[in-house]
N, C-alpha and C positions, 0 to 999 in steps of 0.2 A: 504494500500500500504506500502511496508518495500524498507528502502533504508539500506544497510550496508557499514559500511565504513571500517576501520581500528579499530578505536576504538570506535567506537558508531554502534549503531543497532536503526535507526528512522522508527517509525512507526506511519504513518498518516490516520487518516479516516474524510472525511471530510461528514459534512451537512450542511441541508440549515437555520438551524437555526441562525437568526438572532444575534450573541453572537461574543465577542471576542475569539481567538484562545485560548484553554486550552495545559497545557503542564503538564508531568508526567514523573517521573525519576526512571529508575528499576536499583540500584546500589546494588551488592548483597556481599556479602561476599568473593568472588571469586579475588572483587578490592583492597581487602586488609583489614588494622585495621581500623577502628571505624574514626578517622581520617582522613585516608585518602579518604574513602567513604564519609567522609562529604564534604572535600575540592572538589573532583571530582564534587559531587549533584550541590554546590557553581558555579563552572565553569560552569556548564549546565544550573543552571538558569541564570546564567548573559548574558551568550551567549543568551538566549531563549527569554530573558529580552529584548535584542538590537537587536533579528527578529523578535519579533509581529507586528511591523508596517508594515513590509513585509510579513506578514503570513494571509492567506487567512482567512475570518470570517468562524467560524461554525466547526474550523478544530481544532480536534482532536489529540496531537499530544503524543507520547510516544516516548522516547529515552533510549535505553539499554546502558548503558555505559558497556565496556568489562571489561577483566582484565588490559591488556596495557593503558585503558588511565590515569590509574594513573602514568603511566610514562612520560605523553602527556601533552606538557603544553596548556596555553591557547589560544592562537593563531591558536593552531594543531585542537584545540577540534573545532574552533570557526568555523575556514573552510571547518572541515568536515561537523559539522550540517549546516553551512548555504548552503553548494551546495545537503544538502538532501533534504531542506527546499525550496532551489529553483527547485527542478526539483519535489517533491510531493505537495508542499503547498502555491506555489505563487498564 
């Protein structure tokens, strides 16, 4: 399942595997220098970090970061993944 936001692209598959939620960051070159595609990765795990308690077991989750969220602070990032995370992965 793909949710897209503004500046995130989440894409969720879930199973029945008994396991905590995995999470995966596609930050390409597109976000910018070397830096900044780190900082952006950063924000994405912290965010991802503070919804696995809320994220369904077994789910698979992948998030595209765009070119715009490097301009997107973290509060922007955090609301967009968590209303992708609540409508594919609760």
């Amino acid at each position: 399942m793909k949710c897209a936001g503004r500046h995130t692209i989440t894409y969720v598959v879930s199973s029945d595997e008994a396991r905590a939620a995995r999470f995966g960051f596609i930050v390409s070159k597109q976000v910018g220098t070397a830096v900044t595609r780190n900082t952006v990765r950063r924000r994405l795990k912290a965010v991802c970090a503070q919804a696995l308690p809320r994220t369904r077991d077994g789910a698979d989750v992948v998030i595209r970061a765009l070119p715009s969220a490097a301009r997107a602070d973290f509060r922007t990032l955090q609301a967009e993944v968590d209303r992708c995370l609540a409508r594919r992965a609760a």
